[in-house]
N, C-alpha and C positions, 0 to 999 in steps of 0.2 A: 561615620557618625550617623547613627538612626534611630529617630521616634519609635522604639518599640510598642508603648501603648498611652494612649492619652484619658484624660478624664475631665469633662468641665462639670465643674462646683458650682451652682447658681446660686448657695447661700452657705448657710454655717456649713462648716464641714470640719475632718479630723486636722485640718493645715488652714484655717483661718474660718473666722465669724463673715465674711461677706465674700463675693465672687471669686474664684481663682479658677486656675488650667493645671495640671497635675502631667508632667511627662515622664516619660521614664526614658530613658536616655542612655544609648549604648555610645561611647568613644571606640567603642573596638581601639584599633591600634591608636588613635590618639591619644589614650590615653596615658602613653610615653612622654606627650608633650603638651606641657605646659607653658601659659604664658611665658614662663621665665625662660624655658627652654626654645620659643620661638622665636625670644627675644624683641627687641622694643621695636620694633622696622615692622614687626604683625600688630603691636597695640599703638603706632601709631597710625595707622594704616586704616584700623577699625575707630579710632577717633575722627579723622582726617570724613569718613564715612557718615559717621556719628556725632556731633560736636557735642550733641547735650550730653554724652558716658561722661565729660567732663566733669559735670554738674552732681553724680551718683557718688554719695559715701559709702554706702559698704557699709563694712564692720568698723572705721576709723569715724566714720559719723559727721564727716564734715566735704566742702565739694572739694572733689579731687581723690578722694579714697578710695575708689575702686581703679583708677587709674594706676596710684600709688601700688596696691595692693596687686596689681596682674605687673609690674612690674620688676617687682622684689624679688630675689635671687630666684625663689623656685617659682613664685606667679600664685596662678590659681588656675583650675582644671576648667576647658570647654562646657562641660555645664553651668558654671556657674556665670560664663562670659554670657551664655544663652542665655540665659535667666536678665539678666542686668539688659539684652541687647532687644530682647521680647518688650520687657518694660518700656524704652527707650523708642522702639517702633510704634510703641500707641502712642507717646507723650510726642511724638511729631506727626500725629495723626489726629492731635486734639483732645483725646483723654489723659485726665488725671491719673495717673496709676505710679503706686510705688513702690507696693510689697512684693517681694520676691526670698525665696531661700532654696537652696540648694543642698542635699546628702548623698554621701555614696551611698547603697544596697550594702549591705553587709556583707551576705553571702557569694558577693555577684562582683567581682574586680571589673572596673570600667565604667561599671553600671551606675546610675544617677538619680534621682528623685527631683526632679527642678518644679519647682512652685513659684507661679507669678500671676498677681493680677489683674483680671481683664475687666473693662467697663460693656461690651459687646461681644459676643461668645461669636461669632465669624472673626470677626477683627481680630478677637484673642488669639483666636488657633491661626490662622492667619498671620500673625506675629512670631509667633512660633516658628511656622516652616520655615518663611523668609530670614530670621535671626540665625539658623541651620544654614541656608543656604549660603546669605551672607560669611558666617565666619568660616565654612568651606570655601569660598570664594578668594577669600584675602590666605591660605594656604599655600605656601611651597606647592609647585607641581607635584614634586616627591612623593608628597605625603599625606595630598590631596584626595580623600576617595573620590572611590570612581564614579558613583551616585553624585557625588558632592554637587555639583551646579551643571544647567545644559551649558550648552557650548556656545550660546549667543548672546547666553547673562548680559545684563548690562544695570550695575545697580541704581545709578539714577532713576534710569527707564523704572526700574522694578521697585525704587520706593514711592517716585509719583503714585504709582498704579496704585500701590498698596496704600497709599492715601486716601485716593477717590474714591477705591472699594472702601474704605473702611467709613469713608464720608457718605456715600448712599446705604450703609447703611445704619448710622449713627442716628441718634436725635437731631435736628435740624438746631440753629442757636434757637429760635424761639422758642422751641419744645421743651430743650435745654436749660433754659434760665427758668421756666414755669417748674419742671421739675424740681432744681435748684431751691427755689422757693417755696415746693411744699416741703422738701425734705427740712428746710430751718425752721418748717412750723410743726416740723414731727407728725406729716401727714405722710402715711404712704401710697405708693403707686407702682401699678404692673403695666407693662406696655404690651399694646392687645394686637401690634401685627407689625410689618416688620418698618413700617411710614413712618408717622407723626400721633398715630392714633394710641393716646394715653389712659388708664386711666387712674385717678386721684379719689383716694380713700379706696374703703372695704363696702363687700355688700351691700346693703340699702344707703347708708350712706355716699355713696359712689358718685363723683362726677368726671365726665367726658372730656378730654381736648383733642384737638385733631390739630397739633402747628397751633395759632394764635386763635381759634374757634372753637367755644365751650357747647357744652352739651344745651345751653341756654340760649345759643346765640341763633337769631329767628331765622330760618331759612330764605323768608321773605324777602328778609334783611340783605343776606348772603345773595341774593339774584338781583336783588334789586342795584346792589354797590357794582353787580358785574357787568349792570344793562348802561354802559355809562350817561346814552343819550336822553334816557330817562332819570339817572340823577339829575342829570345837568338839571330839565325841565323843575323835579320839584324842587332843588334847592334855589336854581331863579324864581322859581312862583313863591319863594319865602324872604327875597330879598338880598340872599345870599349872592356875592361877585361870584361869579361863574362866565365862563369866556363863551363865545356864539360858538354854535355846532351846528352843525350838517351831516348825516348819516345818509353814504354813498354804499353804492355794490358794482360801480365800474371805475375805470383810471378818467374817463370821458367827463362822470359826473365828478369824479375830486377833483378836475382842475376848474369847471364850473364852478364848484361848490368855493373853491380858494380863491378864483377871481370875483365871487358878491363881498365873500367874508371881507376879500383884502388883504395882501400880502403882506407880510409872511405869514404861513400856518403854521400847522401840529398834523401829522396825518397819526393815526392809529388805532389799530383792532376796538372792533366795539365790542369784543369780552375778553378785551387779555388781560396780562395780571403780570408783573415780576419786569416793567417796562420792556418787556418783548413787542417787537415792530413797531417802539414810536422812533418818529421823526421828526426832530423840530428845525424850528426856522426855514422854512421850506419859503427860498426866495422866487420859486419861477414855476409854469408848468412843467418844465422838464422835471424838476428836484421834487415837485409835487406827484407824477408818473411812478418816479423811484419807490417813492414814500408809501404811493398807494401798493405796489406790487410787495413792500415790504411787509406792509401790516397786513394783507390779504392773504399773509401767509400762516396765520395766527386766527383769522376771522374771515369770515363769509363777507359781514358787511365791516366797511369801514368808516371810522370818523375824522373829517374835517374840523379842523376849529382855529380860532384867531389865538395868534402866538401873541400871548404874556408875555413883556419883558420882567426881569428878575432872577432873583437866586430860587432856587427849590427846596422848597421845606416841608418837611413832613412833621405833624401835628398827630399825635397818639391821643387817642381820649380813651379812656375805661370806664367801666359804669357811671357815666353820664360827668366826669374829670378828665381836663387835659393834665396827664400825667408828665409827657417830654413833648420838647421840641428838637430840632433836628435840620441843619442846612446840610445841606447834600449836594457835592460837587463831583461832575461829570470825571471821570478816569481823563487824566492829562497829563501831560509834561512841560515842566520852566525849558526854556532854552537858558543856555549858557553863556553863548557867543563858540564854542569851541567843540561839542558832542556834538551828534547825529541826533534823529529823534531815536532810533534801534539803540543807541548808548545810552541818550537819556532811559529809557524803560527799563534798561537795563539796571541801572542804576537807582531807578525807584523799585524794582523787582530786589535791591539789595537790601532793603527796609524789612529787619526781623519780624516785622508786624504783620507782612504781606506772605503769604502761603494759596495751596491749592485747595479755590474751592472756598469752602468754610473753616479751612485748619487751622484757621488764623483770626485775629480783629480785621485783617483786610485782603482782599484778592490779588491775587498778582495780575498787571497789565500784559493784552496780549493783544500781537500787530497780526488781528484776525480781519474777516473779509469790512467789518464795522468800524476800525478802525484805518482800515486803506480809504473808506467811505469817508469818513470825514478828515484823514489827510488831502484826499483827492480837493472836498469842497474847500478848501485851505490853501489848496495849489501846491502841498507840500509831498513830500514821500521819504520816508523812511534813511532815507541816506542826507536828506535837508538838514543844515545846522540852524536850528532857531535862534535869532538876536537872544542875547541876554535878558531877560523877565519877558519874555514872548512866551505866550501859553500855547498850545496845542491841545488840542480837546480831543482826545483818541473816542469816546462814547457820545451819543447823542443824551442819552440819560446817566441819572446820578446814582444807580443804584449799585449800591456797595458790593455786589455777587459780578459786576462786571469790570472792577475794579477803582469804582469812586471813593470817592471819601464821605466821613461825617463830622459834623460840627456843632455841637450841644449847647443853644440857645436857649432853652428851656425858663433860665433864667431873665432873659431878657424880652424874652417877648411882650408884645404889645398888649394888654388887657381885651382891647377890640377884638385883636385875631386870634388871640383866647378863648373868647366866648362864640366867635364867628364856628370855631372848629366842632365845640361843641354844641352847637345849632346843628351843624350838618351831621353829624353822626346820630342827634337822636332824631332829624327827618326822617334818615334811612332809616332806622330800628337799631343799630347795631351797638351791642355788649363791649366788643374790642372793635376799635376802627382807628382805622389812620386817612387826615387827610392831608394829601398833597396839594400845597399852596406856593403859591409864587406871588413874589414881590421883592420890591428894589431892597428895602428893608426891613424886616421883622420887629423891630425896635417900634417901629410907628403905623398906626392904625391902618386899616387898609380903606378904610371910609377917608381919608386926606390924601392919602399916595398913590390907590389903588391897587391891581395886584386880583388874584381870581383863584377859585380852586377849582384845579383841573380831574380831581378824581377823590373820589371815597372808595377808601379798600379795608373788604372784609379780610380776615385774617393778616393783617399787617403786620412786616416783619419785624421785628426786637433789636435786632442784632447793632442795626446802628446809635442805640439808645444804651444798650446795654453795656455795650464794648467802642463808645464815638472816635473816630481820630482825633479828635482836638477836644478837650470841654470833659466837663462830670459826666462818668458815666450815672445813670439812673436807673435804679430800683424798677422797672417798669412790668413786672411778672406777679411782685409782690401785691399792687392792687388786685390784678386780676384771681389770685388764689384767696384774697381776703373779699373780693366777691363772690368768689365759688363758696367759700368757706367763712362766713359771718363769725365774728372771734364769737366763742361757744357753742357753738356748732360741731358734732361730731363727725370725725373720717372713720376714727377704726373701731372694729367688731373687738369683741374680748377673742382672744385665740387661746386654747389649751392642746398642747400637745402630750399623748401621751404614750411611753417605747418600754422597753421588756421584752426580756422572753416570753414567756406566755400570758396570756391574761388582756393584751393590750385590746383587743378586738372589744370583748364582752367590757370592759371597765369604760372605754369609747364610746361603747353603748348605752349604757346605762348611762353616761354624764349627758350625753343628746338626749336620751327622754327625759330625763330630768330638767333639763333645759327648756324641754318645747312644754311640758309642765309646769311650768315656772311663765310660758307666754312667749316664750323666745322663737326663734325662727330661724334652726341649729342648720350650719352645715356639719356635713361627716364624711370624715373617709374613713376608709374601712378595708381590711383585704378582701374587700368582695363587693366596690364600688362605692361609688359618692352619691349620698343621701343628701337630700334637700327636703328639709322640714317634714322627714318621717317614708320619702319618697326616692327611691335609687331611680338616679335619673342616668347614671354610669356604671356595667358592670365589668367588673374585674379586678385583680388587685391591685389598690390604688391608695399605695400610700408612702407613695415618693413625693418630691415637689411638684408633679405634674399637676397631680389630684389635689393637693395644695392651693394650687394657681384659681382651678376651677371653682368651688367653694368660695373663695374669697372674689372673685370677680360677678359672684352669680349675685342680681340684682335682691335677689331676695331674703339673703341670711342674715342676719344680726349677733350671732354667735358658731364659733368657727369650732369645732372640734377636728383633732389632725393627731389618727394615729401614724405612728410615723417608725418604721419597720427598719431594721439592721440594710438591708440590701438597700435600700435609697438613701440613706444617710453614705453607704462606700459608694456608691454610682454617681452621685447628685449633690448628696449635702441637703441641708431641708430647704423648702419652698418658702420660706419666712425666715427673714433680718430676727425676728423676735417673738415671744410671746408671752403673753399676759401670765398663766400658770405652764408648769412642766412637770412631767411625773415619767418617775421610772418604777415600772412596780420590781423588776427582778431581775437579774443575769444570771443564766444558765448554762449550761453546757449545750450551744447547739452552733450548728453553721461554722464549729471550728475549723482550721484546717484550709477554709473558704475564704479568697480573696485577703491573702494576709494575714487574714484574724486567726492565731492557734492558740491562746490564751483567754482564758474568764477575764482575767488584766485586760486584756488589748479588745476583749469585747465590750468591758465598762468603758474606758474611753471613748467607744464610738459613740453608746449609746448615751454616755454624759453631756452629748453637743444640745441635747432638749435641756438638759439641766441650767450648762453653763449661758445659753440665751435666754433662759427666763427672767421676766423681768419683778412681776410684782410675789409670788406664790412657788417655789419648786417645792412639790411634795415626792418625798424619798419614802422607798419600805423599810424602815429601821431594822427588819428581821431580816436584812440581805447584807452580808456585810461588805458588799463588794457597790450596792446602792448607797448605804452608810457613808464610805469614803468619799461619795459625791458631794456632801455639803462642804468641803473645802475649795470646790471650783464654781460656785453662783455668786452672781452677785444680785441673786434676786433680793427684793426688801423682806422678804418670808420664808422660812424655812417651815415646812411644816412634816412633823414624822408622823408617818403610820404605824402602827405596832400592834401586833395581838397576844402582845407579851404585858400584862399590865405592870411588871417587876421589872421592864426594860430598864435600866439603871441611866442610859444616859437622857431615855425619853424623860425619864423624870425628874432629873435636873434641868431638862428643859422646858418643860411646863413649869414647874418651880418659879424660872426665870421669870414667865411671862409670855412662852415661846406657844408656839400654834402644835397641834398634835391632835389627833383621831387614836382611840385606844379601844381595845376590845375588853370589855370589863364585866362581867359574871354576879349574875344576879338572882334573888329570887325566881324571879320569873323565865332564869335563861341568863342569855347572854346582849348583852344592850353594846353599841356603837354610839361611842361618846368623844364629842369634839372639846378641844381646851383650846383659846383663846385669851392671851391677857388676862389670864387670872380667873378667864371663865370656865364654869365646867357644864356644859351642853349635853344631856341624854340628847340619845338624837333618835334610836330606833331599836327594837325588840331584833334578834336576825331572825327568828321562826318567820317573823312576818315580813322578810322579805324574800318573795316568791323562789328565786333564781338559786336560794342557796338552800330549798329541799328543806324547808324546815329547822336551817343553819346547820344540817349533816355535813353539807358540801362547802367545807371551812375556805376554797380559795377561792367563790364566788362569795363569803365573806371579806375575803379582802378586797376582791376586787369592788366590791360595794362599799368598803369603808375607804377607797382610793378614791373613788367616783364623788363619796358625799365629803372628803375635804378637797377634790377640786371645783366641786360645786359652791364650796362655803367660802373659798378663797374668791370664787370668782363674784362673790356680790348674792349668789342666787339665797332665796328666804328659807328660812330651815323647813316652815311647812313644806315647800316646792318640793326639796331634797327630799323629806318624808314618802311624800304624795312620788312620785317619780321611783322611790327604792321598792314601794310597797305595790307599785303598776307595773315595774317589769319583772318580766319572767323570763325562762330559758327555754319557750319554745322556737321549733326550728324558723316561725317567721320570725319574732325578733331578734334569733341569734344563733343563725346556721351553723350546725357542726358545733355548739360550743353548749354542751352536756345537754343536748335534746333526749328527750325521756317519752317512748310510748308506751301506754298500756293498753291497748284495744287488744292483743291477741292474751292466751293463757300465762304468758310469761310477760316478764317488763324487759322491754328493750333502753339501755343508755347508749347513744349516741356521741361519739365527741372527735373533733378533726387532733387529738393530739399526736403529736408525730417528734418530742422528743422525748426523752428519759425524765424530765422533772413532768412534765403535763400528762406522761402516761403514768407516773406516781400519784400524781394528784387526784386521776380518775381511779386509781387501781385502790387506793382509800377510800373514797367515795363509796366503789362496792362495795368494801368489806364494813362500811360505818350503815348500808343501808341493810333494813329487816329483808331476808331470802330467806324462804322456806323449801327450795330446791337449791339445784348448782346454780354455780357461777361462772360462765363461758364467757371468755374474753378471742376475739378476734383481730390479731395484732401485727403492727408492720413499722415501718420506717423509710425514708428518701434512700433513692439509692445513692444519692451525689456525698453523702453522710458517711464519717472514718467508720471503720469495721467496730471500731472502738464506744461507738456511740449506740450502734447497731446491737452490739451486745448488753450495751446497759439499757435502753429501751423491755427486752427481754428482762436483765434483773429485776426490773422496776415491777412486775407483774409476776415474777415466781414464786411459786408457793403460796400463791392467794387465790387462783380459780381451780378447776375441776378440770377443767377443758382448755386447749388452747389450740387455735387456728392460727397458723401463722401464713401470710397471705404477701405479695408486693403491689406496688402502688403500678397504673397504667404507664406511667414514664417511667424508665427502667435508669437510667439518667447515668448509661455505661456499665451497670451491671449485666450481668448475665439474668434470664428471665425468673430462674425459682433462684439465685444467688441470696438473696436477703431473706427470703421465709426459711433456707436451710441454715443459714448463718443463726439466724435467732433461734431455730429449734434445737441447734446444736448445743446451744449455749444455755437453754432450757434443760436440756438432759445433763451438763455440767454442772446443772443446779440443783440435781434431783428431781426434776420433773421426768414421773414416768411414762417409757415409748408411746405407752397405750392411752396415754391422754394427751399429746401431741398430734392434731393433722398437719401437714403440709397444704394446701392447695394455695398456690401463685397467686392466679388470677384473682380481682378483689370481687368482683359477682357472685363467681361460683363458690369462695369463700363466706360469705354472707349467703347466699343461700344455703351452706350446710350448716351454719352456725343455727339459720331461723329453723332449718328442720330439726335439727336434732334436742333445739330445745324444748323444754316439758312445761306443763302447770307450774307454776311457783318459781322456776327458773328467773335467774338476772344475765342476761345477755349483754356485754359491752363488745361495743364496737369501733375501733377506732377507723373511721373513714377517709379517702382520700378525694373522690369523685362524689363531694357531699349531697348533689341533688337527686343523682343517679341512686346514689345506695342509701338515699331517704325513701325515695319511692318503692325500693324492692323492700325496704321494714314496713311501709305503709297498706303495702298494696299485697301483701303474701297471706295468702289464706290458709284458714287452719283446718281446709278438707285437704290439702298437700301434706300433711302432717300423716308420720306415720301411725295405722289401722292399730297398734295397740294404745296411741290414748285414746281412743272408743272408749276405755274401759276407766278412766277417769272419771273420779268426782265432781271437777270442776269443768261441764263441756264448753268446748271452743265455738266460738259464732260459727257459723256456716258460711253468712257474706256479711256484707259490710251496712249498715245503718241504710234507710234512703236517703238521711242529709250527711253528708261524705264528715266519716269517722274516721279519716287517715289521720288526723294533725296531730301536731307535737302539742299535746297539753297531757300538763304532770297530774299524773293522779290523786286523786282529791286527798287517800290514804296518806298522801307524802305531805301532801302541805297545805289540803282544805278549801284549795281552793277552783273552782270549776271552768276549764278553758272552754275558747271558742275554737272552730275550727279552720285556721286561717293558716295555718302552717299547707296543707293541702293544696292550698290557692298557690303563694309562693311558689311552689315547687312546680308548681306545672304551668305559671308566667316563665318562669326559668328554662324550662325544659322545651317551650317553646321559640 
């Protein structure tokens, strides 16, 4: 049995809307035997291992059904047992998780698809091995592989472990129930490392936790609750009961310091925290000695103070409310008259509640050196039968992580000690505090009974408030996220994500200016880095969930744009549970062949996971019919079509309706981009007049501009913004590298564009033939090598028979082809086409490619270029001089510059001829921040 390849899903993906592990699963020869054929002596074996598989329905939907189901005459296959026993390893490690499914591979006998839920992507994969290992383990020798498990396996030993790994690195409870409580307020939250460090909500609206410590809570505050001998002072300078202290730094001075106080004391660290190195009831200098050497192990200096009698209770206060109360009993055991004390622990360690660590509502008791310490003071040891109702106190303290209990008083506490608690916590400054109080009883003032508070602790833990042994648990996270978050208050940014074949970069773009046009404060990703507010602060391609993560965590944005590309949606799944709009402008023929996907079918599917999580807006291209099919999987509240078909027959029963749609509608003056709305009908814009589409020649930067202005219009923004933002961008190479950059500073016009399939090099190859040439038309033309022969060749059809000239070139990564393999493959397939010899070159390399293309071209020439190394081969069109040109256009009418302007004339701005309107030269700059 072997993990051939694994995948973790951080969000939506092709096998579920939230988290999963994707393996792929060889049984090799197991695959002969199934549960049924290992028969029930292997499934009871892996129960006996596992009690909760008991609890798993299956396919029969009720507890007991997967049991049932693995043991029915033929069973069910080792993947699927994985699957159920992966689940099973987190749900006894503390997470919730329940989805799982299981498929064989088609083409692949043996082979598995196993899908299951993770809450923590270590823990998950980590669930995984161990679930392999395990039902390798429980295996006949026979039939056992030989990989299957070392030889010193021991599975107890190895699910402990796998618990406390998976507990360091889990959320802590109190992280955990804060969490809990924003997700029921529909606030979201990224965790920012691998602690306790959270954070809740997006962007500008963004707040901090670290464990029970908000981004609010005073630092002051936080030192002040750690200096204990200095609480002590201010909360007795305010009248607060607070026990006598003395702050020592030798065993000399603590027994001093215990004989003014008067026995018995408290020794303990003067900055610890989680009751590490206290001591209480310290009756003698000798137990005083102990006490000090213990807490000096924890602190430099240590603290003395008069022992409180009392129960211990811990007092929560949140913005300026005691929320819970909480008595707290030291880790003990009943005597019986008849057990050991080793039996009795034993015995309370059989309490389902109690687990390793945090796995549980309470710790399991353990006869470690702390509690031989207080058997010893006891006069007792581990083999003692305690009289019946005889207590034994294995802990000195009551905290629940060393195996105490809790007991939820909340309700009855005293009004006095109420108000006492939160006195002390707004002495010290603190947002979230807990304080620890002792007294005989809670019930009655501590002004008539007395009683002291022994400490104020910053970040105070949840766990015994939230999950008590005895008593109501209480809501105690929910104040604190309705203090981070005041009802109306916003967490999250609008998010639009938007996927396609082509187009997705430049329509991503345009919706961001638009946006920061509108006043916003846009994140972006992009295949060529994450923009913050108009600024790539990341470069490269980034537009998986990584680049995702970053954007929304960045203090600064208020609006998230997220293009979101084929290859992270298979690797990852997206970075976002959801979003506000989702737009697919198109499925095309590319990346087939690649990672599963060999079908336009099996490629819509992927790219449908933006559609199928959108929540308020999914705008579909109606002219795609394979986008079309998408509106039967949203359950967004908006459907909105695009069309530049104004006859679309089904768009226009859907306007009819009432239904949302962007239409390209033809007019006197041109062609206008018109939004319908409930009934409305919105001019929205002239396409001449918007920059990017050449005058509206260039019809798929009309689409992509009428994508842009209905997910602009979905998302709230004002139609003027939308206007003002269509009619400010343009398609030079600073706002929109590689994606139809246009120079005309030499004799000829250079087009520029990173297309690299058969649908975007049709697009450009339109373009030239729609625009005015008074000479040839030389196209320079290539494709990925990782790309079927099949694609390779249509790339070529896509351009024959429309230029003069063709340069066929390959891209720097060869990506397992041979070096000239793609520039012959396509020129072959050019002469297949009737393109003749004498107007085909060959050259490989894509430099020397592009330098023959800019020589050979003339006056009035259109030069397209499809590029792969887009900064590199901007700079050789920018920077190539037209004294390198050959000595017969001397003889031209229209002479070439000699050099270049003295204010640098390299940038990508379109000539006024095309569309009127006059660039700056900032493309220039770009390219040589980059190149730098």
């Amino acid at each position: 049995m072997r993990i051939l390849d694994r995948s973790v899903y951080v969000g939506p993906s092709a096998y579920a809307h939230f988290p999963v592990i994707r393996l792929i699963l060889d049984l090799q020869t197991l695959e002969a035997w199934p549960t049924g054929k290992l028969g029930a002596g292997y499934v009871d074996a892996l129960v006996e291992a596992l009690p909760g598989l008991a609890e798993h329905g299956c396919s029969y939907r009720e507890p007991g059904g997967f049991i049932r189901r693995m043991k029915e005459d033929e069973g069910t296959w080792l993947g699927h047992v994985l699957e159920h026993v992966a689940i099973e390893l987190q749900n006894i490690a503390g997470e919730d998780v329940t989805f799982g499914k299981t498929r064989s591979v088609d083409d692949r006998p043996g082979v598995y698809t196993v899908i299951y839920e993770y809450t923590q992507r270590e823990q998950g994969i980590a669930a995984g091995d161990l679930a392999r290992n395990l039902l390798c383990s429980l295996l006949p020798t026979d039939i056992r592989p030989r990989d299957g498990v070392p030889e010193d396996w021991n599975w107890p030993e190895a699910r402990d472990t796998f618990i406390r790994y998976a507990q360091r690195r889990a959320l802590g409870p109190s992280t955990a129930s804060l969490v809990r409580a924003a997700e029921e307020r529909n606030i979201p939250w990224l965790r920012l490392n691998d602690q306790s460090l959270v954070q809740l909500g997006h962007g500008k609206y963004q707040q901090r936790i670290q464990a029970t410590v908000t981004g609010r809570t005073s630092h002051i505050a936080v030192e002040l609750a750690g200096d204990k001998e200095e609480t002590n002072k201010i909360l007795g300078s305010l009248g607060l009961p607070v026990p006598q202290q003395r702050l020592v730094q030798t065993a000399e001075q603590a027994r001093q310091a215990a004989r003014r106080l008067g026995y018995p004391v408290v020794t303990k660290p003067y900055n610890g925290n989680h009751g590490r190195g206290i001591s209480i009831r310290l009756g003698n200098d000798e137990e005083v000695t102990e006490g000090f050497i213990k807490a000096s192990e924890h602190s430099r200096s240590v603290i003395v103070e008069t022992f409180l009698e009392g129960d211990d209770h811990r007092l929560l206060v949140v913005n300026g409310e005691l929320v819970a109360a909480t008595r707290r009993t030291p880790g003990h055991v009943v005597g019986d008259g008849t057990h050991t004390i080793a039996e009795l622990v034993d015995k309370v360690n059989l309490d389902p509640r109690r687990g390793v660590g945090h796995e549980k509502v309470l710790t399991r008791l353990e006869l470690d050196a702390q509690a031989e310490m207080m058997m010893a003071r006891a006069k007792v040891d581990a083999g003692t039968i305690p009289a019946e109702g005889e207590v034994i106190h294995l802990r000195s303290t009551a905290n629940l992580s060393t195996g105490g209990t809790a007991t939820d008083v909340t309700d009855v506490i005293h009004p006095d000690n109420r108000d006492m608690a939160v006195r002390a916590i707004r002495a010290i400054g603190l947002d979230v505090g807990g304080v620890d109080f002792l007294t005989t009883n809670i019930t009655e003032s501590y002004k008539s009974i007395g009683g002291g508070i022994c400490e104020c602790n910053a970040a105070p833990g949840f766990r015994m408030h939230v999950a008590p042994s005895e008593g109501t648990p209480r809501d105690v996270a929910g104040p604190v996220i309705d203090m981070l978050f005041p009802s109306g208050t916003p967490s999250r940014v609008p998010i639009a994500a938007i996927t396609g074949t082509n187009g997705k970069t430049t329509t991503a773009r345009m919706l961001a200016h638009i946006a920061k046009m509108a006043g916003y404060t846009p994140g972006l990703t992009t295949t060529d880095g994450v923009y913050i507010d108009g600024q790539r602060t990341v470069e490269g391609d980034m537009t998986g969930p990584v680049s995702a993560r970053m954007v929304l965590a960045d203090p600064q944005i208020d609006l998230a744009v997220l293009e979101t590309a084929r290859g992270g949606l298979l690797r990852a799944g997206m970075g976002v549970p959801r979003v506000d709009v989702g737009a697919v402008l198109n499925v095309q023929s590319d990346h087939l062949g690649m990672k599963g996907i060999d079908t336009l079918e099996q490629l819509a599917e992927i790219k449908r996971i933006v559609i199928e999580v959108a929540e308020d807006c999914a705008v579909l291209n109606a002219d795609d019919p394979q986008v079309l099919k998408m509106s039967g999987y949203t359950d967004a509240k908006v459907i909105c079509y695009v069309t530049m078909n104004p006859q679309h027959g089904l768009v226009r029963e859907h306007i009819r309706a009432g239904g949302r749609a962007c239409a390209l509608e033809a007019g006197v003056n041109g062609q206008m981009i018109t939004l319908y709305d409930r009934g409305s009908h919105i001019p929205l814009l002239w396409t001449h007049l918007i920059p990017a589409t050449l005058e509206g020649r260039a019809m798929h930067n009309v689409q992509n501009a009428m994508i842009a202005a209905a997910m602009a219009f979905s998302m709230g923004i004002k139609l003027d913004a939308i206007r003002q933002g269509l009619r400010t961008f343009d398609s030079t190479f600073f706002q929109a590298p590689g994606r139809m950059n246009v120079f005309s500073e030499h004799p000829f016009k250079v087009l520029f564009d990173y297309g690299h399939n058969a649908h975007a090099v049709g697009v450009m190859a339109d373009l030239a033939q729609r625009l005015d040439v008074s000479g040839r038309r030389i196209v320079i033309l290539a494709g990925p090598g990782d790309r079927r022969d099949q694609d390779l060749r249509e790339i070529a059809d896509a351009v024959a028979g429309r230029f003069d000239h063709y340069i066929c070139r390959r891209d720097d990564s060869l990506r397992g082809r041979a070096s000239d393999e793609v520039p012959k493959l396509q020129a072959a397939r050019l002469r297949e086409l009737g393109v003749a010899d004498s107007a085909i070159s060959v050259i490989p390399d894509e430099q020397e490619a592009i330098d023959a293309g800019l020589s050979m071209s003339q006056a009035g020439d259109l030069l397209l270029i499809f590029a792969d190394a887009l900064v590199r081969s901007w700079k050789q069109v920018i920077k190539f001089r037209s004294n390198e040109l050959p000595d017969a256009r001397a003889s031209r009418s229209t002479p070439a510059p000699q050099d270049p302007p003295a204010v640098p004339a390299e940038a990508a701005f379109v000539p006024s001829e095309w569309d009127g309107v006059v660039r700056d030269e900032r493309g220039i700059h770009l390219s040589r921040e980059q190149d730098d």
